[in-house]
C-alpha positions in Angstrom: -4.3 3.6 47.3 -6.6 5.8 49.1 -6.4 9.7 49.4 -8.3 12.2 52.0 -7.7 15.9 51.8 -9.9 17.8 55.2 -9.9 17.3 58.9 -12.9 14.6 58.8 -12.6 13.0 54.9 -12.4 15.7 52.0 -12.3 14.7 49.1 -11.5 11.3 49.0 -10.4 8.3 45.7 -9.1 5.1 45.5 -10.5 1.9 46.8 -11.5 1.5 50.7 -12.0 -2.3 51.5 -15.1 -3.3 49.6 -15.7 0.3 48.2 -14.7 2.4 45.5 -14.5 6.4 46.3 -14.0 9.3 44.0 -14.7 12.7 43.6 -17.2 14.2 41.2 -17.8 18.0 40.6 -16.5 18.7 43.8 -18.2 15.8 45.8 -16.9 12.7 47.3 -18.8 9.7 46.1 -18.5 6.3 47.4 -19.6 3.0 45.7 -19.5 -0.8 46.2 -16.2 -2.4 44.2 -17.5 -4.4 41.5 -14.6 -6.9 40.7 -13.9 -6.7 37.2 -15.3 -9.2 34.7 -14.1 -12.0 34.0 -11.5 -11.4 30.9 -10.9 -14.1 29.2 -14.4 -15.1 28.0 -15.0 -16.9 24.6 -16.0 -13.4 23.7 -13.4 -11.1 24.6 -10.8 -14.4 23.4 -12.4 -14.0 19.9 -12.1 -9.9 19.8 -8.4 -10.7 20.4 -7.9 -12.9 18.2 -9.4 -10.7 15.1 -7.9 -7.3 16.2 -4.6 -9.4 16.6 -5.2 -11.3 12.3 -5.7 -8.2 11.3 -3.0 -6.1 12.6 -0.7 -9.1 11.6 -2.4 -9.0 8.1 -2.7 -5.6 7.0 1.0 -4.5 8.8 3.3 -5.7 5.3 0.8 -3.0 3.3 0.8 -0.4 5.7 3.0 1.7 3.4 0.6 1.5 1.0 -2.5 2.3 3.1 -0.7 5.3 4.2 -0.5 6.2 0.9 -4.0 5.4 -0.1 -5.9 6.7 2.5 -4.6 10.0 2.5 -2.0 9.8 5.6 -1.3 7.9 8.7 -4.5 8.4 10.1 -6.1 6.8 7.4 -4.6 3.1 8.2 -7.0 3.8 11.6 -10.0 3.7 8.5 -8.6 0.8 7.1 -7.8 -1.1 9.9 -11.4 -0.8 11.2 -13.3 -1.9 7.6 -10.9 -4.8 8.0 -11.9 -5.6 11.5 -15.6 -5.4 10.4 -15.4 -6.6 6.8 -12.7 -9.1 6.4 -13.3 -11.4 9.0 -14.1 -15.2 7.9 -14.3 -18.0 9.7 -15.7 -19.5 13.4 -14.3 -18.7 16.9 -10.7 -19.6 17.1 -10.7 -20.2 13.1 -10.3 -16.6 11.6 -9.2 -15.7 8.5 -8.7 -12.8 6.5 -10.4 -12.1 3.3 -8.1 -10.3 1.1 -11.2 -9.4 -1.7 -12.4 -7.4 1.7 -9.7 -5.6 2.2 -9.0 -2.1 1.0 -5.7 -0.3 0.5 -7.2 3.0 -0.4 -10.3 5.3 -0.7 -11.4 8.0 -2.6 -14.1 9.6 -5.1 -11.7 8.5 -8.4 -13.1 6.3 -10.9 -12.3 2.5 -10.6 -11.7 0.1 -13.6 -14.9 -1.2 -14.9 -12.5 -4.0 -15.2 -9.5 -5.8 -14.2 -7.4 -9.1 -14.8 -3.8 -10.6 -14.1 -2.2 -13.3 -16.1 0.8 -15.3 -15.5 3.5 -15.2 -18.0 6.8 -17.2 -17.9 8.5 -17.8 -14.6 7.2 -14.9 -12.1 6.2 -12.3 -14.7 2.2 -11.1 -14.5 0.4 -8.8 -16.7 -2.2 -6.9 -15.1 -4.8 -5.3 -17.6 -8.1 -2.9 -17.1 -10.4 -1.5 -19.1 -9.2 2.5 -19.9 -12.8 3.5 -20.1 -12.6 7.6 -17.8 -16.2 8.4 -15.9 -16.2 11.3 -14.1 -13.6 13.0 -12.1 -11.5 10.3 -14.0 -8.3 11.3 -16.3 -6.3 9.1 -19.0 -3.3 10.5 -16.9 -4.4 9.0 -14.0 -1.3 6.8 -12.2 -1.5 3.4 -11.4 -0.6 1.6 -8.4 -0.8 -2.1 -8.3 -0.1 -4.5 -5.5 1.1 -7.7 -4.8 1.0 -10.0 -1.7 2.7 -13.5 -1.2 0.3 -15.4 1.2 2.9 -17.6 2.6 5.4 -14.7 3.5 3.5 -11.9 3.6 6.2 -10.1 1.3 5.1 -7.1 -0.8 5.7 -5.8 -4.3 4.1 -2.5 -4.7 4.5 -1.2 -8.7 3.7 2.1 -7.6 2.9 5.0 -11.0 5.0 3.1 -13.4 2.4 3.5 -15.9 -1.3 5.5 -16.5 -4.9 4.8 -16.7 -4.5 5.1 -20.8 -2.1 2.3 -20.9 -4.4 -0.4 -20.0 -2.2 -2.8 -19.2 1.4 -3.4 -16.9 4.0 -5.9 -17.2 6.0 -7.2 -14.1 8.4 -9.3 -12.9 7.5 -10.2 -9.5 11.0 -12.1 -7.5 11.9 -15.5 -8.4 11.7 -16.8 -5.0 8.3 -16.6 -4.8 7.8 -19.5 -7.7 4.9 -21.6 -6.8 3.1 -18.9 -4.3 0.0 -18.3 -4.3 -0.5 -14.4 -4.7 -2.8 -11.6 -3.8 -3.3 -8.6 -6.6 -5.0 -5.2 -6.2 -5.1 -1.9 -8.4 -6.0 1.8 -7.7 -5.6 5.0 -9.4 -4.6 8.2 -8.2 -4.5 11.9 -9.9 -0.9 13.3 -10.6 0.2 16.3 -8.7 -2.4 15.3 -5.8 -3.0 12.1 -3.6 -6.4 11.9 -4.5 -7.1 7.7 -4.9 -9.7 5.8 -6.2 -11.2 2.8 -3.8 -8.6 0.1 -4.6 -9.8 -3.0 -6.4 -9.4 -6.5 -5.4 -8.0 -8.0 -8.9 -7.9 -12.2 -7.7 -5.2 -14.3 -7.0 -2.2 -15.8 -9.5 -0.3 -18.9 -8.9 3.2 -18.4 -10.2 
């Protein structure tokens, strides 16, 4: 749709046949309509596809990302190491790698290490070494996550326990028997939401 504002043109915008016209710091400009590109290039298909596995992938921990990144704003951060970090695979055939992905950030000590275990039916033990570095406390809370590939559910174990314990028990749900599942730990300071960057722990089959 094209506007004119004066007795002869005036300011002018919007497309006139095969041009484009606007107004710039008072003056009318007037350039040649370049048709847009086309948008459905192997290129812009691929970008797509990743913004579109991600969003999918991350959205069951958003929560927790909230919670780890200091606020809403802070799944933005994660979503965005994601897109650039967690990518695998070949044009259609992404795939997200879960060791890539973070569910907080932070300046708290991590674990110099980590483990889960299987127990009997769906119960897991995750242990880490209680070793504090700096800006670290035995107090510290833990949060520990879990993610069922197949259904993308989530059981978040969220403070139960401290950094001195070393080690949590949990019963993850009974339905998911034979899943394959996705295990992560962080540690934040009581009274405060200040996190550690969250660890990738491996997967457990129950």
């Amino acid at each position: 749709m094209s506007k004119f504002s004066s007795t002869t043109f005036g300011k002018i915008s919007g497309k006139h046949g095969t041009a484009v016209a606007s107004t710039r710091e008072g003056k009318s400009i007037l350039r040649v309509y370049t048709p847009p590109s086309n948008p459905n290039t192997d290129a812009q298909q691929s970008q797509r596809i990743k913004f579109g596995l991600v969003a999918v992938s991350l959205n069951p921990l958003r929560n927790i990302i909230y919670y780890g990144f200091g606020g809403t704003n802070g799944y933005s951060q994660a979503y965005s190491l994601a897109l650039r970090n967690a990518i695998t695979g070949t044009y259609p055939a992404f795939s997200i790698n879960y060791a890539k992905v973070m569910l907080s950030s932070g300046s708290l000590p991590q674990s110099p290490s980590v483990n889960v275990t299987k127990g009997a039916g769906t119960d897991v033990t995750v242990e880490w070494d209680v070793s504090v570095w700096t800006n670290g406390s035995p107090d510290d809370l833990v949060h520990i996550c879990f993610l069922n590939d197949s259904t993308k559910a989530v059981v978040y174990s969220q403070a139960q326990v401290i950094r001195s314990a070393g080690q949590s028990a949990i019963v993850l749900p009974a339905v998911w028997a034979g899943a394959v599942i996705h295990c992560w730990i962080f540690f934040a300071s009581p009274g405060s939401q200040k996190c550690s960057v969250s660890q990738y722990i491996g997967t457990v089959a129950l």
